[in-house]
N, C-alpha and C positions, 0 to 999 in steps of 0.2 A: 298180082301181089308183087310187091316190089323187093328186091332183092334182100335188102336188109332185114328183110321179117324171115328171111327163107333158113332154116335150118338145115347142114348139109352134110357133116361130116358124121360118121358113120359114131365115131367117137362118143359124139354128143347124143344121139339116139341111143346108144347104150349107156350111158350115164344114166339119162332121162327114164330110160325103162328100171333103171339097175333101184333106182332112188328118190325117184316119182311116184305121187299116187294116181290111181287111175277110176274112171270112172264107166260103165259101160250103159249101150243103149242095143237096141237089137241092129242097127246099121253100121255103128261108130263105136272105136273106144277111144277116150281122152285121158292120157298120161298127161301129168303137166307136173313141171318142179318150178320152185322158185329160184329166179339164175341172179349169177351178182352183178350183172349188165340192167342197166335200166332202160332197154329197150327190149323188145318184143322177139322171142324167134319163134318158127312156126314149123311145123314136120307134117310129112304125109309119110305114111306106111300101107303098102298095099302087097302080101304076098303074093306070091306067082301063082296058087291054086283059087286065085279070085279068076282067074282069065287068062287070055294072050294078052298085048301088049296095048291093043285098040282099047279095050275093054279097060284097063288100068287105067290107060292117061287119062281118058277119058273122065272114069271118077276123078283121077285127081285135078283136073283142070276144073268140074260143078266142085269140089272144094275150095281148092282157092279163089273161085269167083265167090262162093260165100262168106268165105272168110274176110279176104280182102273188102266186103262189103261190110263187115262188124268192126275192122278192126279198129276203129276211131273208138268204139265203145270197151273191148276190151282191157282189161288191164295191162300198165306194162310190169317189165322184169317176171318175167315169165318167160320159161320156155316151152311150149307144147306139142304132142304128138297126135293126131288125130290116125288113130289105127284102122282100117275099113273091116268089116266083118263080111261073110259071103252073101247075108241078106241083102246085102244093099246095091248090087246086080241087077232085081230087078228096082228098086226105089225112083221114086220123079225127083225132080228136083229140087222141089217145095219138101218135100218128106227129110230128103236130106237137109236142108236149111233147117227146118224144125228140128232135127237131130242135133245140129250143131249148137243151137239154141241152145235147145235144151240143155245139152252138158255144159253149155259155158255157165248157164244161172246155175243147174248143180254145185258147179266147185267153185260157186261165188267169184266168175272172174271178169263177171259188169264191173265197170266202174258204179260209181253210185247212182246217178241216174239210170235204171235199168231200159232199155228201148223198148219201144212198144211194137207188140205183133204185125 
């Protein structure tokens, strides 16, 4: 994922929590606010009682390879958090991807063309 999608400052993750809705799945939660930027930011959140440090990057590297593969479809001026939950430790990769799917159609944030499976 390219830098410019990348949301980073601690700041703006708590805005985003503080002011965002959220949407939960048993792997994932998806905070997302509408920002006044018309491009795209993106956030990973993974507490420390998910792992040690292998185990973190880890998930959050199968995230932004998902992501980064949607994000032509999602909308912009958005900023989003995808939060990891402990289930998703043991999850594949594909499970994950379905999870991230899934919350993006929840909180309506395909474009109009929705992608197919």
């Amino acid at each position: 994922m390219q830098k410019r999608y990348r949301l980073r400052k601690n700041s703006d993750f708590l805005y985003i929590y503080r002011k965002g809705k959220s949407i939960g799945h048993p792997f994932l939660v998806l905070i997302y606010k509408r920002s006044g930027h018309s491009s795209l930011r993106i956030g990973f959140s993974i507490t420390k009682k998910f792992g040690k440090a292998v185990k973190r990057n880890r998930i959050k590297r199968q995230l932004r390879e998902i992501v980064s593969a949607e994000l032509e479809n999602i909308k912009h001026g958005y900023d989003l958090v995808f939060s990891v939950r402990k289930n998703a430790a043991d999850a594949s990769f594909n499970e994950l991807k379905n999870a991230v799917i899934n919350l993006l159609r929840r909180a309506r944030l395909y474009k109009e063309g929705e992608p197919a499976d």
